[in-house]
MIMAR-221162 format. One line per 4 residues: their letters; for each residue y, z, x of N, C-alpha, C, O. Coordinates in steps of 0.1 Angstrom, whole numbers, m for minus. Example, Ala and Ser with C-alpha at 12.3 -4.5 7.8 and 13.67 -1.06 7.14 Angstrom:
REM MIMAR-221162
as = m57/78/132/m45/78/123/m33/78/132/m33/85/142 ~ m22/71/128/m11/71/137/0/79/129/11/80/134
//
This chain:
REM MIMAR-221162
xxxx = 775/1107/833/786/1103/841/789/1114/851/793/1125/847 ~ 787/1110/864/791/1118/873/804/1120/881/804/1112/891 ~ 816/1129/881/826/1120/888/824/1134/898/818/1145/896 ~ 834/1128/911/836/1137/925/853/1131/926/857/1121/922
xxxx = 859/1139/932/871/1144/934/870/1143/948/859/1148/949 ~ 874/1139/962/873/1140/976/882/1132/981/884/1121/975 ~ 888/1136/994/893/1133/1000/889/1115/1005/879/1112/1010 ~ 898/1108/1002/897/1087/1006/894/1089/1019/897/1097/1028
xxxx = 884/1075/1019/884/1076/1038/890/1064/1037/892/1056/1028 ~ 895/1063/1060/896/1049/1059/894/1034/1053/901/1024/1052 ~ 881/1036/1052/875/1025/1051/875/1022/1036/871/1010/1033 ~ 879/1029/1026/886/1025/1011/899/1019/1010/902/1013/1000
xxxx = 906/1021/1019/922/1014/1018/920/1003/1009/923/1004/997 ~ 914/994/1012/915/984/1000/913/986/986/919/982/976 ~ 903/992/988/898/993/974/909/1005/971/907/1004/959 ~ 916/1014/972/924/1017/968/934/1012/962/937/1016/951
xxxx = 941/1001/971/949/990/967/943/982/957/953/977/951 ~ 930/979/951/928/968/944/928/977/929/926/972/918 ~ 929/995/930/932/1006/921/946/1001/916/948/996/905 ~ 957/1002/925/968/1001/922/970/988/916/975/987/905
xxxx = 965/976/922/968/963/917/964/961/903/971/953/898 ~ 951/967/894/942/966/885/950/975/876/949/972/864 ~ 957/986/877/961/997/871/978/991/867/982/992/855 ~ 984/986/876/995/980/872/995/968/860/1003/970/851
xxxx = 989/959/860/985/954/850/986/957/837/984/948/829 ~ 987/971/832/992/974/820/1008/974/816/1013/978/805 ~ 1016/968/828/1029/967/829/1038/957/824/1050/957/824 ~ 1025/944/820/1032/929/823/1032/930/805/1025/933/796
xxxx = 1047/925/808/1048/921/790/1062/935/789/1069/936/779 ~ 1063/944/802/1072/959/797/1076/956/812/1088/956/816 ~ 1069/954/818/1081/955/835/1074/946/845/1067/949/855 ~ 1077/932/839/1065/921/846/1071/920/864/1064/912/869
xxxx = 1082/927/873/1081/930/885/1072/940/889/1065/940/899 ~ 1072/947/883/1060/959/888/1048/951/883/1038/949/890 ~ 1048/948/873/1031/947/875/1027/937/887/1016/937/892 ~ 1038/929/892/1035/916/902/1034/922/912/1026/917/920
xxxx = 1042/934/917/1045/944/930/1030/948/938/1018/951/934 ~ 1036/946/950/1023/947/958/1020/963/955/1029/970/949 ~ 1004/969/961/1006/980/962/1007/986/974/1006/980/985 ~ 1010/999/972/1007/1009/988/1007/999/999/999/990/999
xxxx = 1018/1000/1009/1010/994/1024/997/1001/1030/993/1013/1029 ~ 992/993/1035/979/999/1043/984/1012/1050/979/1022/1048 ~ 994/1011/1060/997/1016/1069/1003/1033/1059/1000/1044/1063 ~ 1009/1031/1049/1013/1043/1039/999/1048/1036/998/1061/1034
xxxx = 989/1041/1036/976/1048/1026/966/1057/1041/959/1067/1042 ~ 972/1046/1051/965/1053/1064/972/1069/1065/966/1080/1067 ~ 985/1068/1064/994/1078/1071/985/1093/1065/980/1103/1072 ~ 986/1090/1046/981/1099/1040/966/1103/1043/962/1115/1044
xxxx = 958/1091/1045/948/1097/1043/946/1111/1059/941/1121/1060 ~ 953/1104/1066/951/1116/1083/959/1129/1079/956/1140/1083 ~ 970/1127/1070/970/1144/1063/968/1152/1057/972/1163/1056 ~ 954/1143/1049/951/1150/1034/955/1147/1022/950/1152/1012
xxxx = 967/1137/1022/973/1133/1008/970/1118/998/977/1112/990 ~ 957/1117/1002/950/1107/993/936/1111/988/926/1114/996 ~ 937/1113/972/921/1118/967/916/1111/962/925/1105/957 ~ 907/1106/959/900/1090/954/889/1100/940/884/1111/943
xxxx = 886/1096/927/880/1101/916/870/1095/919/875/1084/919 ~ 857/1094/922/845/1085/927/835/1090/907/834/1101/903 ~ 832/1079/900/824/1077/890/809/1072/895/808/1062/903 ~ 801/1078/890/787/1074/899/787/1065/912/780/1055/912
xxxx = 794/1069/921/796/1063/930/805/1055/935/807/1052/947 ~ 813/1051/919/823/1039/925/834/1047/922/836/1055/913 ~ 843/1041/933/856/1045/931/864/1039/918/864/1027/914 ~ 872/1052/911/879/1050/899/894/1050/892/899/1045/881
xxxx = 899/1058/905/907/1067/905/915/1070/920/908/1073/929 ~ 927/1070/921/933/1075/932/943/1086/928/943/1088/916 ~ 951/1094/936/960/1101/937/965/1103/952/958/1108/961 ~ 979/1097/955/986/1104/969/998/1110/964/1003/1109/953
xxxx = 1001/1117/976/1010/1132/977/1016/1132/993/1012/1123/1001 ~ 1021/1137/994/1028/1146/1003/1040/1156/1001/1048/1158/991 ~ 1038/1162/1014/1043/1173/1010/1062/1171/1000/1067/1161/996 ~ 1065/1184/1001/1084/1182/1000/1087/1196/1003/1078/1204/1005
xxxx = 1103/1202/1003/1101/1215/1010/1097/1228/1002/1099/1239/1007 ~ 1093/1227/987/1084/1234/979/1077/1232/971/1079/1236/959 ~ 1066/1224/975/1055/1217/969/1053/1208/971/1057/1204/982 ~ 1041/1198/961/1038/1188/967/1042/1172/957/1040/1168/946
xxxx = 1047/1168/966/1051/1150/954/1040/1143/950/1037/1136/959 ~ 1035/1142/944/1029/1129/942/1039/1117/940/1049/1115/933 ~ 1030/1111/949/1037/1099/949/1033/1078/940/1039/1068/938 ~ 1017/1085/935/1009/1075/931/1001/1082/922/1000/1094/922
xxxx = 995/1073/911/980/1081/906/978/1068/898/986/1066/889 ~ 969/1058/899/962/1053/897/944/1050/889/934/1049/896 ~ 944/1048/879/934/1048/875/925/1033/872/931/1026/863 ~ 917/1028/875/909/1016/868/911/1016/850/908/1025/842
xxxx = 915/1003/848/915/1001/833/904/1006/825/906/1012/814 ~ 888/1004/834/875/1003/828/873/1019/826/863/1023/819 ~ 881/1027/833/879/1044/835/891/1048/826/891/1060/824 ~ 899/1040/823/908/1046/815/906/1052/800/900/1047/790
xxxx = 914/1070/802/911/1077/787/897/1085/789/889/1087/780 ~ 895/1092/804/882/1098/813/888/1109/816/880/1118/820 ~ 902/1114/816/911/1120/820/904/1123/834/898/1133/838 ~ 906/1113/839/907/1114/856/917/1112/859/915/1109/871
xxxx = 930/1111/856/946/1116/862/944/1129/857/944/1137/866 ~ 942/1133/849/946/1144/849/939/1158/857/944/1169/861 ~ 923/1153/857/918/1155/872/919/1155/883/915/1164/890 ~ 924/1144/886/935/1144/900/948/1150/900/952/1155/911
xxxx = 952/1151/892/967/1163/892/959/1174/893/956/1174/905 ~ 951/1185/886/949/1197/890/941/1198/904/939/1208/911 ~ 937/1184/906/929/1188/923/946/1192/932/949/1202/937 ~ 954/1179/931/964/1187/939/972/1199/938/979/1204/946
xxxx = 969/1203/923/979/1210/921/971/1225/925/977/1236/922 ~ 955/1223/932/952/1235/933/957/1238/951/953/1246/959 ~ 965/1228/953/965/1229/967/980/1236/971/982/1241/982 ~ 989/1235/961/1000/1242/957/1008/1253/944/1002/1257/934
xxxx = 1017/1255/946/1021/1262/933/1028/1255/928/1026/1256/916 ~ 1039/1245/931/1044/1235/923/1041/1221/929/1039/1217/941 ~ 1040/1214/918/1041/1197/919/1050/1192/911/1054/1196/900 ~ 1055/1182/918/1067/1169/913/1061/1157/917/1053/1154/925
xxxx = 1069/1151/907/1065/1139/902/1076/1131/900/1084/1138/894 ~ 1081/1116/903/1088/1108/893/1083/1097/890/1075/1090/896 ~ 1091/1095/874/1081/1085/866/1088/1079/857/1099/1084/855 ~ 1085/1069/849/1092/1062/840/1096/1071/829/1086/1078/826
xxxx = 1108/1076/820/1110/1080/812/1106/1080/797/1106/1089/789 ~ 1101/1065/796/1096/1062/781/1090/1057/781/1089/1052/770 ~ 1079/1051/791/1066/1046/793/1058/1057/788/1058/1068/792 ~ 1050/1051/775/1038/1060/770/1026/1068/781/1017/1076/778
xxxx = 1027/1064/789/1016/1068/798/1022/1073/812/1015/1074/822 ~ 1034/1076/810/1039/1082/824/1046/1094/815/1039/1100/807 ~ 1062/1099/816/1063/1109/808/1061/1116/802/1063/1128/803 ~ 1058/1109/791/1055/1119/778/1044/1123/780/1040/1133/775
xxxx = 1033/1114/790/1016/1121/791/1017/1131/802/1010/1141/800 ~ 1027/1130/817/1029/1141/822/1030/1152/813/1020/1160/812 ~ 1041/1153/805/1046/1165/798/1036/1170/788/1038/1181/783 ~ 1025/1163/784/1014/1168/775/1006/1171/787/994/1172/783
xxxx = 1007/1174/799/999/1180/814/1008/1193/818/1006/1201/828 ~ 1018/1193/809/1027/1209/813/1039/1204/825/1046/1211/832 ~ 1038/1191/824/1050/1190/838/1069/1189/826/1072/1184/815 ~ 1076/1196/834/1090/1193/825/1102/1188/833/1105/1190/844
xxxx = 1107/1182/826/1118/1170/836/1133/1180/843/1139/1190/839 ~ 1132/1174/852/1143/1182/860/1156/1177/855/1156/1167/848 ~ 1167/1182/859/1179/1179/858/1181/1169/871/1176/1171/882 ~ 1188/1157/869/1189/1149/874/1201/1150/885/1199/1146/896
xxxx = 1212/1157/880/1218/1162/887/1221/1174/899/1230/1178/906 ~ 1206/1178/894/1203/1190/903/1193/1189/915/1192/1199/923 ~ 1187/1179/917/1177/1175/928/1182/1184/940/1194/1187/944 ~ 1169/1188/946/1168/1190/960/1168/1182/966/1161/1172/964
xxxx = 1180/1184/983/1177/1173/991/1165/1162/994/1169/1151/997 ~ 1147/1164/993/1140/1161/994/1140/1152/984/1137/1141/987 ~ 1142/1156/970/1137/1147/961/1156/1134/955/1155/1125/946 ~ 1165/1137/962/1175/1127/968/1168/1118/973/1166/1107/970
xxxx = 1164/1126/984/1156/1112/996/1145/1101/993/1142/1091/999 ~ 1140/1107/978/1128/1101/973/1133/1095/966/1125/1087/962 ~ 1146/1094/959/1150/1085/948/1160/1072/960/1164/1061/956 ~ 1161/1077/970/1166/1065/979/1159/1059/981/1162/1047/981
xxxx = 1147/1061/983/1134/1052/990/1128/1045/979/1119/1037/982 ~ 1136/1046/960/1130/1040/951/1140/1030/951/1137/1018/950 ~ 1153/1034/953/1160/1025/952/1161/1011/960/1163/1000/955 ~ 1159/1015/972/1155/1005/978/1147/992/980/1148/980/983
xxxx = 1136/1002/974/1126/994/969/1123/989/954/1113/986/947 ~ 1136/988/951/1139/984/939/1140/987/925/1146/981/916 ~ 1134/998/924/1135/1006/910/1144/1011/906/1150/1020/911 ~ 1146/1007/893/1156/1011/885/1154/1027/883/1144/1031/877
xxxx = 1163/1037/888/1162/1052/887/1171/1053/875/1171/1065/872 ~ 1175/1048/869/1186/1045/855/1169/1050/843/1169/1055/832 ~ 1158/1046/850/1147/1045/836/1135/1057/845/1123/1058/843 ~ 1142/1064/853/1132/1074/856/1137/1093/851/1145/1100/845
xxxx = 1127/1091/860/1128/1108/857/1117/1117/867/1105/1115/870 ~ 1126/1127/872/1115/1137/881/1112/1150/873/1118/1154/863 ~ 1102/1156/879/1093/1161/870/1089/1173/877/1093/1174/889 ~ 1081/1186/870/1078/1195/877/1065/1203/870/1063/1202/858
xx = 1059/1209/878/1050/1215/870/1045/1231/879/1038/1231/889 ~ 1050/1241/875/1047/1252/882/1030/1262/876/1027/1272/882
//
């Protein structure tokens, strides 16, 4: 098994999306709106890939794996990480976190609080939960943009890893 780490091109946008769509699916039965939830707009996955902040895990060739990011004003957010069911337990998230995290000195994150596979497996990756009442303006901004879009921030949690 061969995997590669590289920068998504245009021309994966979908298949990126059909990452998110396939990977959500472990949700239904625990948060059956998200698993139904569309993923990434095109136009979000374009934005990233022209800055650098979409990494795709390629498994002998096929794509397996995503990770997007952008920046915030000390470090980098991820914003997504994505894996294929059929690749799951390859530790290719956690390959894609140290790819970005070689691009920075801290990374943030927010994530479900008690979902087996969001929290507590960050935190087994060295990331530790921020105070909630301490956010940096940037990561305010990011929990507006959840709210909006409908997530319950009552069941999250932001995250850090230096």
């Amino acid at each position: 098994m061969t995997v590669a780490i590289r920068p998504a091109l245009a021309s994966e946008i979908e298949a990126v999306r059909d990452i998110e769509r396939a990977s959500a699916q472990r949700f239904i039965g625990l948060m059956d709106a998200l698993a139904a939830d569309e993923p990434s707009p095109a136009s979000v996955l374009s934005d990233r890939i022209a800055t650098g902040g979409l990494l795709v895990a390629e498994i002998d060739g096929a794509l397996a794996a995503f990770v997007m990011f952008r920046p915030v004003s000390d470090g980098l957010y991820i914003e997504q990480i994505d894996v294929l069911p059929a690749f799951e337990r390859r530790r290719l998230g956690a390959t894609l976190i140290d790819a970005v995290g070689e691009r920075t000195r801290r990374l943030l994150l927010s994530t479900f609080r008690d979902v087996p596979w969001n929290a507590p497996y960050y935190r087994r990756l060295g990331f530790r939960d921020l105070d909630d009442q301490k956010l940096a303006p940037d990561l305010t901004e990011i929990r507006r943009e959840h709210l909006a879009r409908g997530l319950d921030e009552s069941l999250r949690v932001f995250m850090e890893r230096v």
